[in-house]
Each structure stands twice: as C-alpha cells, then as structure tokens.
C-alpha positions in Angstrom: -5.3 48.6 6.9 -5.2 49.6 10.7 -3.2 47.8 13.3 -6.7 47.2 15.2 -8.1 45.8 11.6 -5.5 43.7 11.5 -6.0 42.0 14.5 -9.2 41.4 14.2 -9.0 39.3 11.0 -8.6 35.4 11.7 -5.5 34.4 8.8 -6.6 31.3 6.7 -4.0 28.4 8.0 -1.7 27.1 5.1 0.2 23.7 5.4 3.1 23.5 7.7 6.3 21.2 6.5 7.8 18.2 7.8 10.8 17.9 6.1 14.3 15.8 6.6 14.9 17.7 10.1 11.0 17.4 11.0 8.7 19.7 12.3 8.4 21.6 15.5 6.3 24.2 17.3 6.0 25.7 20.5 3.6 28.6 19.4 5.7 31.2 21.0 5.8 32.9 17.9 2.0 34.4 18.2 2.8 36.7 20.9 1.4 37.9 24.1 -1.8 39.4 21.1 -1.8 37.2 18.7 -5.4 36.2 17.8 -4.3 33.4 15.3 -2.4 29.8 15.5 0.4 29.6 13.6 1.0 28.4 10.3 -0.7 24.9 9.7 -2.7 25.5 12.4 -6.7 25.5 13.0 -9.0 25.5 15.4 -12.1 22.8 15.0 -15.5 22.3 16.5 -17.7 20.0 17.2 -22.0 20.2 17.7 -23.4 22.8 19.1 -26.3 22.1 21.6 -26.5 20.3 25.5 -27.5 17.3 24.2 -24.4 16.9 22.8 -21.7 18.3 25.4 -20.0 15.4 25.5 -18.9 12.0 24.3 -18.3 11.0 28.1 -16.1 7.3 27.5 -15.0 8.1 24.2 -14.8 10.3 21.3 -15.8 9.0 18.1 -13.8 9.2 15.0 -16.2 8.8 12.2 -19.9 9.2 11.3 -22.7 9.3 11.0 -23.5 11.8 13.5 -21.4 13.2 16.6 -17.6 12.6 15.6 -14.0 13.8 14.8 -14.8 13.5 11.2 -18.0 16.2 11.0 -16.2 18.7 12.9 -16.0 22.0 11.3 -13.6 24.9 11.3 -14.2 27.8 13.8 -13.9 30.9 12.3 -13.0 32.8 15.3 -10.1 34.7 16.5 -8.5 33.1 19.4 -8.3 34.7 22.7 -5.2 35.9 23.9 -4.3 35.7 27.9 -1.9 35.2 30.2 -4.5 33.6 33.0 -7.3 31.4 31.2 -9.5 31.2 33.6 -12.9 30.2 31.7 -14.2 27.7 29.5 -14.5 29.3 26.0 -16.3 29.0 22.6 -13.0 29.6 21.1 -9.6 28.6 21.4 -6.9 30.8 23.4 -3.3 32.0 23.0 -2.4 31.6 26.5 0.3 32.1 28.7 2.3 28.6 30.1 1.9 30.8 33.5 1.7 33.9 34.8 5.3 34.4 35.1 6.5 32.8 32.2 4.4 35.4 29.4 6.7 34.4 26.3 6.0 30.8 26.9 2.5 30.1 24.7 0.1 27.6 24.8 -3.0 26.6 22.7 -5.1 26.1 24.9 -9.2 25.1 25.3 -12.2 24.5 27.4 -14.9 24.1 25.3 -18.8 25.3 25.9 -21.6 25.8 23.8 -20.1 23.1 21.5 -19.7 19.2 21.9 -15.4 19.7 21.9 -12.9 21.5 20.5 -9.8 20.1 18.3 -6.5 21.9 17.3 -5.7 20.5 14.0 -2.3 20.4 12.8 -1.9 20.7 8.8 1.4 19.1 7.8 3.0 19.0 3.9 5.4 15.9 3.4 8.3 17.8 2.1 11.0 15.0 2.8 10.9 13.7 -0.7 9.8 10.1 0.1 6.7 8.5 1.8 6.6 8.2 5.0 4.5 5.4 6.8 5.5 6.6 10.4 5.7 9.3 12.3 7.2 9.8 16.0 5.5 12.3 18.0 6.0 14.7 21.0 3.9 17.1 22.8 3.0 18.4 26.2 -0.3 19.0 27.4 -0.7 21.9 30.0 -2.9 21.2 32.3 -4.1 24.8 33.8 -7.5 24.0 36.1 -9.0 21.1 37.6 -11.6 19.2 36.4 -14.9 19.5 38.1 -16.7 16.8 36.6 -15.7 13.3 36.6 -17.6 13.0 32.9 -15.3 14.8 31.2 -12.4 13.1 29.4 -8.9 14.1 30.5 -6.6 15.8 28.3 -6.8 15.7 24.2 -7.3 12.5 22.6 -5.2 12.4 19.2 -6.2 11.3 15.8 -4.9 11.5 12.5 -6.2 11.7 8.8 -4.5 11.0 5.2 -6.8 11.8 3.5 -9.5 14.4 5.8 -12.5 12.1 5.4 -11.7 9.1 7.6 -9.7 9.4 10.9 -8.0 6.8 13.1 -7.7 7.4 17.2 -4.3 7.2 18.0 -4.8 4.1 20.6 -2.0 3.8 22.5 -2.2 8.2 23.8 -5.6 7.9 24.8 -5.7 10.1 28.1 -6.9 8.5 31.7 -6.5 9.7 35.1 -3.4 7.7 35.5 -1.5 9.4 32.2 -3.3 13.0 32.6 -3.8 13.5 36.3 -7.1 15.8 37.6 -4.4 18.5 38.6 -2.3 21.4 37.7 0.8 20.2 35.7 1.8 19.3 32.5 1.8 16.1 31.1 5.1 15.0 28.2 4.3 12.7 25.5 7.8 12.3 24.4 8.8 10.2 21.1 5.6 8.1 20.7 5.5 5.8 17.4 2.6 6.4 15.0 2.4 3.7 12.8 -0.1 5.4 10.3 -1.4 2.5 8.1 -0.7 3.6 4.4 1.7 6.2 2.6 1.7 9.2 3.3 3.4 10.2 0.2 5.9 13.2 -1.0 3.9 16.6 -0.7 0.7 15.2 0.7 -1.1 16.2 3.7 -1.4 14.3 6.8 -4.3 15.8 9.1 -3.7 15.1 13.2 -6.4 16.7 15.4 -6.0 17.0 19.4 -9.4 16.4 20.7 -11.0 17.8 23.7 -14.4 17.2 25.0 -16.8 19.1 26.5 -18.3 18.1 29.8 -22.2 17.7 30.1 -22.6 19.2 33.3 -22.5 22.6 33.5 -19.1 25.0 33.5 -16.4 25.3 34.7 -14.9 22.6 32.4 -11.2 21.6 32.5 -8.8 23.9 30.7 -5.7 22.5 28.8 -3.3 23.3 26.9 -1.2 21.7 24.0 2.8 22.9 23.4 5.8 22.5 22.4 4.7 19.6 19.4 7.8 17.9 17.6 7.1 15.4 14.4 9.5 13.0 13.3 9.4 10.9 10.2 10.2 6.9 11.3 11.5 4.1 8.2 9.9 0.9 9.1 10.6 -0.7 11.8 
C-alpha cells in the first residue's frame, strides 16, 4: 500500500489504558500529517441541519432527539494544520501555534453539524474498580467567538456503559472559566465522582463537547491537550 494510501485511510480507534500510573496524552504523537487521533481516540457528531446548530444554554446528555447520547462517529480523516483558521466538518490535528509545530492539539469548530465531541475510549487496566477518576486537560482557545450564542469551550461528559451519559457539572464552561479570547484554559486535578463501578477491564466513555453556533460562520475554534487521568479510592 502507498504512503499517499496510507494516509488517506481513517484507523479504527481501539481502547486506550488507564492503568496503576494513569493515562496521559498530549497528541504529539500524530505529527505535523497525521490524519488520525490517537489510540482511544474518536471524533463524534452531532445533527446535521440549521435547525439544529446549536444547543445555545446547554447541551443535552440524553434523548430523545438532539443529545450527547445520539451522536455518531465521523468517519473522516482529520485535518492537519499548523494555523486553523476555519470552522470545519471535521476535526483537526493542529498546531498549539505557529511557532510551536511539535506541540499538537485536537482541535474543532463545528459547521454543517449541531457539535462536535472528541471521545476518549479508556480500558480499566488497574486491576480493581474504580469509582473515581481525577482529571486534567487544557483547552486551547485559538479564535474568538463571534456569537454570543455559542457555548464556550467543551463541555465534558462521561459514559459506563455508552448508552446513558452524565454532564460533568462542576467543568461546565462560562465566560468567567473559558474567556472569549486567545489563550488556553487548565483544568488541573478535577474530581470525577462517577456514580457506580467502573470495573477491571471495562470501558469508561468521556466525550468533550462543542457546540455549534446558529448564526452563521466563523464559529469559535478550540482545542483540547495535554489530558491526564487518574484513578481516585473514595474519599
């Protein structure tokens, strides 16, 4: 198979582990070309159609209808670039900057469809369940938002079993946590009480949500990096 052929073929994501020492990932390993996420990674959409661009106060979790739980797997190669500069169907590989080229980001601005998500696949490979999870991630903010409609930053939720979802309450984005600017915004150690077992070689699902505005482009593009999972004993 050609180098070119290669490329162009999205790889299917496989669970990623979270064993004694955790998990972590700051995607660097897909390169200034690489057109897929890493291992245990995906790339999910929401509806497709104006009338659903956005869920403008909040995103939903679960049906019926327009929610985190009837989102479907994009089948598309990402985009790679060092300068995002427009909103996308798919998901990039992008550059943190310009300067810093090594340094990659998953990043989004969705069109076409209601939002995008970046869903992380995790394996419990610890050997015992877990019940708690402490988190980190950064969220790169690369553009301004130009519509005061759309939601800023991801939204996280998480899934035990991939049919009903939970928002992560206390990481809900506002203006004040995920300012309209260009920066990036820490989440550092946050405590995910997860509300049953999440037991030894299961998967736990967590999606990064991010909404599309309803007015038309240019939407907000940001960027998720440098993730780190923990597992927590009860408190």
């Amino acid at each position: 198979m050609s180098v070119a052929l290669l490329a162009s073929v999205t790889q299917a994501s496989l669970a990623a582990s979270l064993g004694a020492d955790g998990y972590r990932e700051n995607f660097d390993s897909m390169g200034v070309l690489g057109v897929s996420p890493p291992e245990g990674w995906s790339l999910w959409v929401g509806e497709a159609g104006s009338s659903r661009s956005s869920w403008t106060e909040s995103i939903s979790a679960n049906g019926p209808g327009h929610c985190v739980a009837n989102m479907r797997r994009s089948r598309d190669n990402l985009l790679a670039s060092n300068a995002p500069y427009s909103p996308s169907h798919v998901g990039y590989n992008a550059a943190f900057a310009v300067n810093q080229t090594r340094d990659r980001v998953l990043a989004t601005s969705p069109t076409v469809f209601a939002g995008m998500a970046w869903q992380l696949e995790l394996s419990n490979a610890s050997g015992q369940a877990i019940e708690a999870i402490q988190l980190s991630y950064d969220t790169r903010r690369f553009t301004v938002a130009a519509h005061d409609n759309e939601l800023p930053g991801y939204q996280l939720f998480f899934s035990l079993d991939g049919r009903s979802w939970n928002v992560v309450q206390a990481l809900i984005p506002n203006l004040d946590s995920v300012p309209n600017t260009v920066g990036v915004t820490p989440i550092k150690q946050a405590r995910i009480d997860l509300g049953g077992r999440w037991a030894p070689n299961a998967v736990l699902l967590l999606r990064w949500v991010d909404d599309n505005a309803e007015q038309s482009s240019p939407d907000q593009i940001i960027g998720l990096n440098n993730v780190e999972v923990q597992a927590l004993s009860k408190p």
